[in-house]
C-alpha positions as MATLAB code, in Angstrom:
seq = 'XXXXXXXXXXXXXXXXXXXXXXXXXXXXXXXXXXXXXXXXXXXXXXXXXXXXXXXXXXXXXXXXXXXXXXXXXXXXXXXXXXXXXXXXXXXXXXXXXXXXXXXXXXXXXXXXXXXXXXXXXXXXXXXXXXXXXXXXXXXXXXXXXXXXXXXXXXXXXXXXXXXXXXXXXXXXXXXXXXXXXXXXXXXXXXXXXXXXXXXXXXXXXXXXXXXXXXXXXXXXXXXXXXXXXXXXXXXXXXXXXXXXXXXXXXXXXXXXXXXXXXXXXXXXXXXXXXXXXXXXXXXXXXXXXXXXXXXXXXXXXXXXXXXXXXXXXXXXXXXXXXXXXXXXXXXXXXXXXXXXXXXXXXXXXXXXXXXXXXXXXXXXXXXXXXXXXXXXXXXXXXXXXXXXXXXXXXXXXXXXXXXXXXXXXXXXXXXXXX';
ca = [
      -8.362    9.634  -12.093;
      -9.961   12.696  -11.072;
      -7.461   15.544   -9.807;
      -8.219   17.769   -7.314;
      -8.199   21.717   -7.644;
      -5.017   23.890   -6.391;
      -6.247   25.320   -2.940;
      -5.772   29.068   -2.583;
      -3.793   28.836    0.405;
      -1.034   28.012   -2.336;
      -1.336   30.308   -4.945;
       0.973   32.790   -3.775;
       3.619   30.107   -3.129;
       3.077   28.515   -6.250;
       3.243   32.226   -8.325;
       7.383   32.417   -6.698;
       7.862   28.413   -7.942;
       6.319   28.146  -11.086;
       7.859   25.228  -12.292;
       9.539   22.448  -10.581;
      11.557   19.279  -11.539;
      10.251   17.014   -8.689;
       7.289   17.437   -6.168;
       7.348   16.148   -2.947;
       4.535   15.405   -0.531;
       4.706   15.804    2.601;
       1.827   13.475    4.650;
       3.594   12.231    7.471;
       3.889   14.355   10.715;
       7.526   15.786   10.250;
       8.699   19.276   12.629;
      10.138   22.219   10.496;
      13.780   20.860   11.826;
      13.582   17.558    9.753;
      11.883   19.065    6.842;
      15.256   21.729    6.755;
      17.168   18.490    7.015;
      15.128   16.830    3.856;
      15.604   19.749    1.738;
      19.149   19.389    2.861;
      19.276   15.578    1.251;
      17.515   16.567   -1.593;
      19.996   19.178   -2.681;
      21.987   16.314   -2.509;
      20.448   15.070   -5.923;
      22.654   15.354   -9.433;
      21.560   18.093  -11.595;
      19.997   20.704   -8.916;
      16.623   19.771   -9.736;
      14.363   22.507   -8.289;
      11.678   20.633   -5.574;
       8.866   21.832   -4.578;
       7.770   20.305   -0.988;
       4.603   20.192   -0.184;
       3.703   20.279    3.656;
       0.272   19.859    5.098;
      -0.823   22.822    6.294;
      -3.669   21.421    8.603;
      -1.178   19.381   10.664;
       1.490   21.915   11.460;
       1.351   25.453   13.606;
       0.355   28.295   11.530;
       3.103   29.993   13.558;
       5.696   27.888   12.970;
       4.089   28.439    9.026;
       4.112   31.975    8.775;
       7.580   31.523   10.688;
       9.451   29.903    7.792;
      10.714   31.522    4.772;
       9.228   28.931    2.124;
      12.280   27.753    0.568;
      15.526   26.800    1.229;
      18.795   28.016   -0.700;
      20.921   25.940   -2.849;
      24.795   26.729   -2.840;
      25.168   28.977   -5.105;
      22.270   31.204   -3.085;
      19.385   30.523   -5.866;
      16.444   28.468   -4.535;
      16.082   24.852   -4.820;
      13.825   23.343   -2.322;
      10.056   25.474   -2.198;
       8.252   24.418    1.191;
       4.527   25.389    0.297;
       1.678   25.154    2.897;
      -0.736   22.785    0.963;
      -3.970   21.167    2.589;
      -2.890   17.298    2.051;
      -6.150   16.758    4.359;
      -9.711   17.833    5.179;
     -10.240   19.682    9.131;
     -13.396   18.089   10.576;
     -15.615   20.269   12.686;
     -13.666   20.186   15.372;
     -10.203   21.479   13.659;
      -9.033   18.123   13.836;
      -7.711   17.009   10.154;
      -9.483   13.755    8.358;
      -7.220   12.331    6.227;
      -9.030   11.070    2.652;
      -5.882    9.007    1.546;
      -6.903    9.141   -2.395;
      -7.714   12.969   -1.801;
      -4.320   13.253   -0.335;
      -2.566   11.762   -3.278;
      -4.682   13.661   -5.703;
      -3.705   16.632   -3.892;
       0.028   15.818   -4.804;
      -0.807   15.038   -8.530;
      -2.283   18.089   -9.117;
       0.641   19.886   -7.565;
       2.783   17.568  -10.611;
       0.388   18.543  -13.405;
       0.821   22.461  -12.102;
       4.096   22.328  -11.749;
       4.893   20.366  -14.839;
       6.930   18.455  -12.689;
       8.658   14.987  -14.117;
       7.629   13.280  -11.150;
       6.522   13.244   -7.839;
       6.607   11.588   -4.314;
       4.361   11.469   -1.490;
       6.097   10.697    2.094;
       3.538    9.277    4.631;
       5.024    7.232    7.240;
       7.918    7.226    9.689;
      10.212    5.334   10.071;
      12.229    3.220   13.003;
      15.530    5.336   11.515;
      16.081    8.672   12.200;
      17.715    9.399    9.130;
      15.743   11.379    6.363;
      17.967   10.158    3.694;
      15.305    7.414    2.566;
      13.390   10.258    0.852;
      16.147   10.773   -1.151;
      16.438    7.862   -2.456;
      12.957    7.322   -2.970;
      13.306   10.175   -5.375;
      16.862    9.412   -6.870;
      15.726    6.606   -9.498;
      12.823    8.823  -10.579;
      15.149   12.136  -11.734;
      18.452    9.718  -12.791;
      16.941    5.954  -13.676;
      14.117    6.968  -15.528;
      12.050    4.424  -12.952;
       8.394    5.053  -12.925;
       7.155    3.848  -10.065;
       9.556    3.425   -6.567;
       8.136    1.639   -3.766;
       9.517    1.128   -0.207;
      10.679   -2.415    0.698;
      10.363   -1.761    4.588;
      12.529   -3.915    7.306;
       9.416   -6.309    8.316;
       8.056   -7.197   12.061;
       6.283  -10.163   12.409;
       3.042   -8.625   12.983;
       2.464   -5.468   11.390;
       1.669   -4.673    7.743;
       0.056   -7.909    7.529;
      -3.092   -7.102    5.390;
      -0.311   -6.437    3.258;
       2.097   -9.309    3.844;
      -0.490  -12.247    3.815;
      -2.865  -10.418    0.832;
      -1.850   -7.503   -0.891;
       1.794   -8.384   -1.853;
       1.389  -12.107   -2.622;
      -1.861  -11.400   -4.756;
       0.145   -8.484   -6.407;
       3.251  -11.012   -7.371;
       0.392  -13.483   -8.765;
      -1.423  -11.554  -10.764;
       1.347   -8.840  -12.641;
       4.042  -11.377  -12.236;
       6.288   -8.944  -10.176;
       7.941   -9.981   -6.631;
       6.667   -6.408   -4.661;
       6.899   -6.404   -0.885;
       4.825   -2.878   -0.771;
       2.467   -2.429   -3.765;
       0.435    0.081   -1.573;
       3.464    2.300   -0.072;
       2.250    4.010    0.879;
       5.220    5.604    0.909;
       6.017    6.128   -3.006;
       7.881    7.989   -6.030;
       5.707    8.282   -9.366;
       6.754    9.338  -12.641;
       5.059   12.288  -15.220;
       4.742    9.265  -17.486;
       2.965    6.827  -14.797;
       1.006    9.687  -13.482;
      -0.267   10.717  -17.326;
      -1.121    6.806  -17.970;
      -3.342    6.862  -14.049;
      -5.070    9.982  -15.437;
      -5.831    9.053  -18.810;
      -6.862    6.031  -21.570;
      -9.806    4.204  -21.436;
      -9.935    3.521  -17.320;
     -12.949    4.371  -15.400;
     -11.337    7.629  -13.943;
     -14.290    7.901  -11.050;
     -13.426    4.100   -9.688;
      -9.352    4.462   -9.812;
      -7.761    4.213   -5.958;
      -4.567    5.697   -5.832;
      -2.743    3.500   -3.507;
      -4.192    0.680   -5.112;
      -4.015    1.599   -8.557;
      -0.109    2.626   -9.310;
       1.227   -0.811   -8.971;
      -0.916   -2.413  -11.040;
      -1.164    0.110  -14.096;
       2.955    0.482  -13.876;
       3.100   -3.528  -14.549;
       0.337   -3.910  -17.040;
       1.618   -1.149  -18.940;
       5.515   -2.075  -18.737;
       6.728    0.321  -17.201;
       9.854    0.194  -14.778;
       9.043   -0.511  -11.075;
      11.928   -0.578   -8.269;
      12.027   -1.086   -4.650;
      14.239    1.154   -2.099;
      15.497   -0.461    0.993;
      14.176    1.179    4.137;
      14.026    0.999    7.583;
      10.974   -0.032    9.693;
       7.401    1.542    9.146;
       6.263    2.957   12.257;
       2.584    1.398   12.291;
      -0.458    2.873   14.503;
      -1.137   -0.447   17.042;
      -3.337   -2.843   15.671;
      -7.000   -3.836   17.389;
      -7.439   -7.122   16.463;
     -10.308   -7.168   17.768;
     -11.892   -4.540   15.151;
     -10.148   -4.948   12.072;
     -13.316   -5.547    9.705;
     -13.311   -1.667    8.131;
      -9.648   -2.054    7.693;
      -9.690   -5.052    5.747;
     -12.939   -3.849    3.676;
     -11.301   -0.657    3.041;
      -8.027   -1.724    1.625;
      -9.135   -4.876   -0.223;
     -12.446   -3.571   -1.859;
      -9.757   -1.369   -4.433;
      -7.566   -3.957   -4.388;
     -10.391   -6.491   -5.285;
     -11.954   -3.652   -8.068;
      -8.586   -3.057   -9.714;
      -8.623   -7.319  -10.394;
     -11.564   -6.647  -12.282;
     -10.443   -3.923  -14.644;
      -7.357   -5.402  -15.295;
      -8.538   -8.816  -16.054;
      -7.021   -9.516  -19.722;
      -3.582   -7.841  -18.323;
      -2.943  -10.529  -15.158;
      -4.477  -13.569  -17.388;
      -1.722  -13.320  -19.269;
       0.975  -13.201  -16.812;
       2.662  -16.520  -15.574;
       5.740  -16.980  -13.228;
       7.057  -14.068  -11.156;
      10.099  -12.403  -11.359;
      11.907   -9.611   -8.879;
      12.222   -5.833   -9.617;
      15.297   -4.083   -9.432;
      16.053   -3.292   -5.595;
      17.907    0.049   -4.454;
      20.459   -0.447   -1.427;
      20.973   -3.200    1.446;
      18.205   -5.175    3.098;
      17.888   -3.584    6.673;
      17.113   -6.083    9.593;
      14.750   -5.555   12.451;
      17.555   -6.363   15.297;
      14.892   -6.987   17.868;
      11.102   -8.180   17.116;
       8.948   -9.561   20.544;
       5.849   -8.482   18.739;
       2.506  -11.043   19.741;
      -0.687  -11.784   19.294;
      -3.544  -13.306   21.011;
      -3.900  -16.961   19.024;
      -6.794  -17.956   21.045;
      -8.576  -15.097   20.579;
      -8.342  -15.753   16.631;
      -9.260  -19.095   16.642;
     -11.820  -18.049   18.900;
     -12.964  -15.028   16.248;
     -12.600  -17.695   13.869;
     -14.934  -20.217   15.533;
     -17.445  -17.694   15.882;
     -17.452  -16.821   12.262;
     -17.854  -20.194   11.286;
     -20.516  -20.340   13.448;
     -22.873  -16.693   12.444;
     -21.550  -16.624    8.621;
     -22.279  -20.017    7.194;
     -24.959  -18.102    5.038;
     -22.557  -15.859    3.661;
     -19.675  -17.843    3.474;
     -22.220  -21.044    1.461;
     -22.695  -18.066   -1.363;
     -18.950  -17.067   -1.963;
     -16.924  -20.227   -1.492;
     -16.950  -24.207   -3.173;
     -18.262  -27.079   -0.475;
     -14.655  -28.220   -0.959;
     -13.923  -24.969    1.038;
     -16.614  -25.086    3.660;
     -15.844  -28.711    4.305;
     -12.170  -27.830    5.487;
     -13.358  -24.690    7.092;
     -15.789  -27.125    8.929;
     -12.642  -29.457    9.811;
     -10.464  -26.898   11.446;
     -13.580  -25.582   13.551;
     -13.250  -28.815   15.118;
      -9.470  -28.596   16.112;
      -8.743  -27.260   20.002;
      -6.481  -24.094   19.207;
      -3.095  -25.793   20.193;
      -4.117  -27.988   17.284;
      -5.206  -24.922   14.450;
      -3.761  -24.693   10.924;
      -5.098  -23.250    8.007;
      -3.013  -24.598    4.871;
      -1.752  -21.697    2.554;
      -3.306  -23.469    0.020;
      -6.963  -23.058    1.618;
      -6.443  -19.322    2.499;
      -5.202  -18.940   -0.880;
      -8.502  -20.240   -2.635;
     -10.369  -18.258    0.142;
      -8.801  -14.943   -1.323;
     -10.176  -15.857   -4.671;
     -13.155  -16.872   -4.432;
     -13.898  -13.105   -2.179;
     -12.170  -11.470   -5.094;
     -14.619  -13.336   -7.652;
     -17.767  -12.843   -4.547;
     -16.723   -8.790   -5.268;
     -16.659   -8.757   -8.704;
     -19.931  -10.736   -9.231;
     -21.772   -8.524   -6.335;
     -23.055  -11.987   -4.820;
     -23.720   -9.685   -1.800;
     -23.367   -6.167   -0.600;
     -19.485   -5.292   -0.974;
     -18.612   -4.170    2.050;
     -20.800   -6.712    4.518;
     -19.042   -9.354    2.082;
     -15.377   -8.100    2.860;
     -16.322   -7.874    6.450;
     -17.232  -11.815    6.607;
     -14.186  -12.613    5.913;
     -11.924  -10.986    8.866;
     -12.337  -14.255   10.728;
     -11.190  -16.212    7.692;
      -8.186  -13.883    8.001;
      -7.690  -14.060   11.365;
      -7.443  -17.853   11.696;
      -5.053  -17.650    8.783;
      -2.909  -14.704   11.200;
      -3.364  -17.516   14.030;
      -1.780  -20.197   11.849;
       1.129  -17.701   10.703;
       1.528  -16.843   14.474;
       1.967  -20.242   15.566;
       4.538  -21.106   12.874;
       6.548  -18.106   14.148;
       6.311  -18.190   17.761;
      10.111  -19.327   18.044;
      11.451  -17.952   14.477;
      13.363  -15.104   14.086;
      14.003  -12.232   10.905;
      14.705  -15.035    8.358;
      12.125  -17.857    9.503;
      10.322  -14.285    9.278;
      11.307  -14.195    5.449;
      10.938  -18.226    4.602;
       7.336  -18.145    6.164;
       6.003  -15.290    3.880;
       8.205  -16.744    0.735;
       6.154  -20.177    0.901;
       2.520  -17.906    1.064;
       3.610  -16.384   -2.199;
       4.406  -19.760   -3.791;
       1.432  -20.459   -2.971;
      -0.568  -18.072   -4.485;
       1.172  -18.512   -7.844;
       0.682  -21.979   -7.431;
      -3.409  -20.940   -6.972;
      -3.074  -19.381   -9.800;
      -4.792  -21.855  -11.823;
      -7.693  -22.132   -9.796;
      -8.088  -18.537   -9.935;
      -7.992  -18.264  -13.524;
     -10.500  -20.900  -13.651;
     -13.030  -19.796  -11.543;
     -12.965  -16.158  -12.413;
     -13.840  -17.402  -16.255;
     -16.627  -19.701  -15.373;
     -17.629  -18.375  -11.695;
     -20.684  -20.911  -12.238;
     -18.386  -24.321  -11.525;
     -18.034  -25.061   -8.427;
     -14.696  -27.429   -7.963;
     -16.086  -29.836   -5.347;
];
């Protein structure tokens, strides 16, 4: 995994820290009032680690910057918490920052390797809760558990997250044989010994994704994963209506990483849970919708332009139930967990094999994913948090139970099971 240099804006910051216990990084939008009431929490931690908090310096006022006095003190008036201006992301021509998400991360690992640091965590979202004490304990198991990796288990709204919830986590808990809501964070806490093992070995450093990488290199080289409770994740609104790039974007690493760790998740069989840090939070109100006949629609008109495509990635035992639910009116429209399972694997085999062009072969299959969202919708429409929970607990099953097929197909990708 390639790092990326120390910008010079943080030089002189980093010459008054010169070491640090734990790095955090700072990605999400948070005013110079909550980041005095982080460094508050984080004093909080046993042992007085020193912290060095990293704060993107293209998304805040250089005022307010020049304004702050870089660290805060602990009690006993030494410093404990460095704030240091660091470029987390890249201004575009207009001033406005571009945020490369693996350049961010890198960013935050280099920090680490400077710093010597024994581990690391990068905060990106916000949450629902006001409270800031979530960092903390994203950070707690790395400094006093010896965890290596900590992921957020968010409170869950029906609709949001959802690449996540009906792809990412299911195919995650297939595969490594761990029961992850949020492989991806992207909220997350990394150990020196996790981060060492992403930048080194045999891997293809030039092809590794962050995001999607961690989870997967944690499990395959046993090391300890655990989820932290946390409130909701504050998500931009989805277009449903232009969701291709998103779904080409996160699954192509996804999809890449099932590749190079092919001899690690053959091996793996039935799933088990990782330790989990607090109490499960609730989403006390959810009236989130979506527009089911526009999916079906969107789905219709896939089935309609992408027969091509579609003929070259999945079995005729595939088409011929895609074919079936095209003819269902919408009130009518269910695609089985079992199909949309076998649809995800056969894409994942499509990628590996290059049948087509990556990206245009990700894209073709949004409308598969949006009648599958249409189906999950309709189950839903009068469930509340733990119909929520049951609906998403049967997708998994299914994937493990698609297991097989998987297995099977990505070992001799020349049978077809009719």
């Amino acid at each position: 995994m390639e790092v990326e240099p120390i910008p010079e804006q943080a030089q002189e910051k980093i010459e008054q820290v010169a070491s640090a216990d734990l790095v955090i990084g700072v990605l999400a939008d948070i005013d110079l009032k909550s980041l005095a009431t982080v460094c508050d929490s984080l004093r909080a931690l046993p042992g007085s680690p020193r912290i060095a908090i990293l704060r993107d310096d293209h998304t805040v006022d250089p005022a307010a910057v020049k304004s702050d006095s870089g660290y805060s003190g602990s009690a006993d008036g030494s410093p404990s918490a460095f704030v240091i201006p660091w470029p987390l992301s890249q201004p575009n021509g207009s001033g406005a920052p571009i945020l490369s998400i693996p350049a961010a991360y890198q960013s935050v690992f280099a920090a680490c390797e400077k710093f010597e640091a024994r581990a690391c965590c990068v905060i990106a979202s916000k949450l629902e809760t006001t409270s800031v004490e979530w960092i903390r304990q994203m950070a707690l198991p790395l400094l006093e558990e010896d965890a290596d990796l900590v992921v957020p288990y968010y409170a869950r709204h029906k609709f949001e997250g959802l690449i996540n919830s009906s792809i990412v986590a299911p195919l995650t808990r297939c595969l490594y044989g761990k029961r992850i809501h949020n492989p991806m964070g992207p909220d997350l806490g990394i150990s020196q010994r996790l981060f060492q093992k992403m930048a080194g070995g045999d891997r293809n450093v030039n092809r590794v994704h962050p995001l999607a990488s961690l989870t997967p290199t944690a499990l395959c080289e046993n090391l300890l994963v655990c989820e932290v409770y946390v409130g909701a994740r504050v998500y931009p609104p989805t277009d449903w209506t232009n969701i291709s790039s998103i779904v080409s974007q996160v699954l192509s690493p996804i999809f890449s990483d099932m590749e190079r760790n092919a001899a690690c998740w053959q091996r793996m069989r039935a799933s088990s849970s990782v330790p989990a840090i607090g109490d499960p939070i609730i989403v006390s109100q959810d009236s989130g919708t979506v527009d089911i006949s526009r999916m079906v629609e969107s789905f219709h008109l896939g089935n309609r332009d992408l027969q091509e495509i579609w003929g070259l990635v999945l079995p005729p035992s595939s088409l011929v139930e895609l074919r079936k639910l095209a003819r269902l009116p919408v009130e009518e429209f269910r695609m089985p967990d079992d199909l949309w399972v076998r649809i995800v694997y056969d894409f994942a085999l499509a990628h590996r094999l290059r049948t087509i062009n990556r990206d245009h072969l990700l894209k073709s299959m949004t409308p598969l994913y949006l009648g599958w969202v249409a189906s999950y919708a309709r189950d839903l429409e009068n469930g509340g948090g733990l119909a929520l929970e049951q609906r998403l607990e049967r997708l998994s099953a299914a994937y493990e139970s698609g297991k097989p097929y998987l297995v099977s197909r990505w070992r001799w990708p020349d049978r077809f099971n009719p």
